[in-house]
C-alpha positions as CSV (number, residue, x, y, z in Angstrom):
1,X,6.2,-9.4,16.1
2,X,5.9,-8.6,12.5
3,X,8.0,-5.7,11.5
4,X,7.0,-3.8,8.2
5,X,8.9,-1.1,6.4
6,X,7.5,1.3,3.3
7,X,9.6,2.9,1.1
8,X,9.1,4.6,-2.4
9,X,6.8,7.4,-1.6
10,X,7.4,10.9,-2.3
11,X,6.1,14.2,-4.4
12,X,4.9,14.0,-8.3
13,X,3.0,15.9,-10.6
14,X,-0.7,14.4,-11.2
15,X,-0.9,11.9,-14.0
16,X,2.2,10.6,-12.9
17,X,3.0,7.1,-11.1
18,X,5.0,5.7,-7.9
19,X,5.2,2.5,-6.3
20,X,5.5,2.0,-2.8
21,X,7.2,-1.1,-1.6
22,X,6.5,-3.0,1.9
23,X,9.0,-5.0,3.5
24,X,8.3,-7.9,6.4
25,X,10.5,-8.8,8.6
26,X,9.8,-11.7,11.2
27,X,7.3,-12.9,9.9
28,X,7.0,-16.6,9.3
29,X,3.1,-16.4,7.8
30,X,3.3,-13.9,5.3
31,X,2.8,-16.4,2.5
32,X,-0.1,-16.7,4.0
33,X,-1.4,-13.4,5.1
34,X,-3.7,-11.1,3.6
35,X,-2.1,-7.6,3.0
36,X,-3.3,-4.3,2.1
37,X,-2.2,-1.0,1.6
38,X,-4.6,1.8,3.2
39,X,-3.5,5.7,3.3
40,X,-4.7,8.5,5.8
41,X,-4.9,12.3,4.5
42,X,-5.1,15.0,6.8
43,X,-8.2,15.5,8.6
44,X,-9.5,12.3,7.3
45,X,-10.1,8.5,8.5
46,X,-8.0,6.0,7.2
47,X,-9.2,4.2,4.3
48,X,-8.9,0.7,2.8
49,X,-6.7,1.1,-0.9
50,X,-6.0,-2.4,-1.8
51,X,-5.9,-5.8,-0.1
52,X,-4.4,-8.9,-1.8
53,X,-5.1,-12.3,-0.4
54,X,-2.7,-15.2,-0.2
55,X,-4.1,-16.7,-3.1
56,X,-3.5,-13.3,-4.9
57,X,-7.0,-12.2,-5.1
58,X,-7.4,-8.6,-5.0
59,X,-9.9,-5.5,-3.7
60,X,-9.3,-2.2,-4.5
61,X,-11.0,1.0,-3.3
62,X,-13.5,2.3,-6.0
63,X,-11.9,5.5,-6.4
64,X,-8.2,3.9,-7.3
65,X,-9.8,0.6,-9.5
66,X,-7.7,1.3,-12.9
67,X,-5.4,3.6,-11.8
68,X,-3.8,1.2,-8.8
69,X,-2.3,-2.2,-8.9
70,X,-1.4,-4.3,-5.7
71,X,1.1,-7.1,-6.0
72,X,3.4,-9.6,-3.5
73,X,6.3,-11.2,-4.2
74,X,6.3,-14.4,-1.1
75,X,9.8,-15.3,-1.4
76,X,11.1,-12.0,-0.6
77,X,8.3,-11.1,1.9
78,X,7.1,-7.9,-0.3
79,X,4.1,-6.3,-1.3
80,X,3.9,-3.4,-4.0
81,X,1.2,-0.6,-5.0
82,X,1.7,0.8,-8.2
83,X,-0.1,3.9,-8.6
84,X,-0.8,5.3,-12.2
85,X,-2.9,8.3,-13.4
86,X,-2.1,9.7,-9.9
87,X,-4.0,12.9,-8.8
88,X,-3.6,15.3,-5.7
89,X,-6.7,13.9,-3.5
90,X,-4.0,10.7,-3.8
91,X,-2.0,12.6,-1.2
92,X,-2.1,10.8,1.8
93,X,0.5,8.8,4.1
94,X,0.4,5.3,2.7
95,X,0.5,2.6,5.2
96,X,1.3,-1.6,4.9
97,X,-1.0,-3.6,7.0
98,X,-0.5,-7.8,7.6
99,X,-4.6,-8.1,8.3
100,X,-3.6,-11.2,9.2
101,X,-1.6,-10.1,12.1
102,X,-3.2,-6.8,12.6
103,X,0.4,-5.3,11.8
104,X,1.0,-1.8,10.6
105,X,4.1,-0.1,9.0
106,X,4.9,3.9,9.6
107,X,3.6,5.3,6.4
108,X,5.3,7.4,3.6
109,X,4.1,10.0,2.7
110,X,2.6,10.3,-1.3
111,X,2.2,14.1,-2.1
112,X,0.6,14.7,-5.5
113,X,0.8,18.4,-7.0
114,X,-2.0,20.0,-9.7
């Protein structure tokens, strides 16, 4: 079963940036899965941030297009979200998904001050 780990979360001040990191283990299709990155804030659903495909085509929620970018790197089994221009209703627990696999990491936590 596919096994993935986020790392890179933590507290800034809006306008700043992060990037979160996800890391798969077993998993012999990621080069071929579609990954996303999707966050949950408190009392709310979980929402789609940003999906990149295998062929590296990309979807990003409307309210992070510009701010956000989403990458993958095959060869070390990675996927990134760098998060610019960052504001507090970014606060949410950020969460890897293989889509492919219907896999799911267990979040870090962004927390984004005013």
């Amino acid at each position: 079963q596919v096994q993935l780990v986020e790392s890179g979360g933590g507290l800034v001040h809006a306008g700043g940036s992060l990037k979160l990191s996800c890391a798969a283990s077993r998993s012999v299709l990621f080069s071929i899965s579609t990954m996303a990155w999707y966050r949950q804030a408190p009392g709310k659903q979980r929402e789609l941030v940003a999906r990149i495909t295998n062929s590296a085509h990309t979807d990003f929620a409307d309210s992070v297009k510009g701010r956000f970018t989403i990458s993958r790197d095959n060869a070390k089994k990675a996927v990134y979200l760098q998060m610019n221009s960052l504001k507090p209703e970014d606060t949410a627990v950020y969460y890897c998904c293989d889509e492919s696999t219907s896999s799911w990491g267990q979040g870090t936590q962004v927390t984004v001050s005013s």
